[in-house]
N, C-alpha and C positions, 0 to 999 in steps of 0.2 A: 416778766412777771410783775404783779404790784409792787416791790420791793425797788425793783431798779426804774419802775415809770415813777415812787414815789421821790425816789431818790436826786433821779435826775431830773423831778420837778423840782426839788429843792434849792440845786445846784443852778438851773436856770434864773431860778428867783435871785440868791446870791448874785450871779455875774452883771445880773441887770442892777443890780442896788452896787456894786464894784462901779458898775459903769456909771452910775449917776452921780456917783459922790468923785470920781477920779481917783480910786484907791485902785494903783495899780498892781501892790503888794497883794491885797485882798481879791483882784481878780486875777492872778497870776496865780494864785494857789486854789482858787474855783477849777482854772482849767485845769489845770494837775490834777485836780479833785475828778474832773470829768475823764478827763484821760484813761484816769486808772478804774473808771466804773466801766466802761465800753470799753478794754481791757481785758477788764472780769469775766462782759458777756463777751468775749471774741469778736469783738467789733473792730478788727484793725484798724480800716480806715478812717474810722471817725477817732480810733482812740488816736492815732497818728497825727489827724489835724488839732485836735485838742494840746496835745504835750508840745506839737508846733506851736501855738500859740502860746501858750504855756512857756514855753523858750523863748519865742521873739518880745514878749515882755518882760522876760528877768534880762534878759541879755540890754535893753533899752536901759531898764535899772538899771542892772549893774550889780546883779541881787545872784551870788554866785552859785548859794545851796537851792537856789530853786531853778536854775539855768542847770546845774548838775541834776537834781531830782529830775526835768524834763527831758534832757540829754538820758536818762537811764530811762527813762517811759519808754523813748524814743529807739532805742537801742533794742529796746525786751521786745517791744512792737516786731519792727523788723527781723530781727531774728525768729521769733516765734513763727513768722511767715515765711518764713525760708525753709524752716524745719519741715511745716505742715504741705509746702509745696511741692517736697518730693513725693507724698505719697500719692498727688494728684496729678491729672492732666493738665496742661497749662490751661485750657480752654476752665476746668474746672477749677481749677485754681484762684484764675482770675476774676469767676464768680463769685467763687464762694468769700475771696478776699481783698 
């Protein structure tokens, strides 16, 4: 919908201006930020590589409440796909997730 193409226009803007200035605080919590929007719309996978990122630069910092907040992204993700995976065929599954 508009809301989430407007959204994660925004957030693309953010991580590019993170990226140019080398604020790795401020793109570290962009991809959180993206994480938890493909998340919302059940985007596993993207929300997965997102809080991945997300992780691998708090973790660089050393920035622990947001290596924790991505570790939980990361957590809610995979489970959430575990749950949904019983009710499908693996074949289906692996589409849809």
């Amino acid at each position: 919908n508009a809301e989430f193409g407007k959204g994660l226009q925004l957030l693309k803007e953010a991580e590019t201006f993170f990226r140019s200035t080398e604020d790795e605080q401020g793109l570290t919590n962009t991809m959180l930020l993206v994480g938890e929007l493909f998340f919302e719309r059940e985007n596993y996978r993207q929300a997965i590589s997102s809080f991945e990122k997300s992780y691998d630069l708090a973790e660089k910092s050393e920035n622990q409440p947001l290596k924790f907040a991505s570790r939980t992204g990361l957590a809610g993700s995979y489970m959430y796909i575990a749950q949904r995976k019983r009710f499908f065929s693996q074949a289906e599954a692996n589409e849809y997730f």
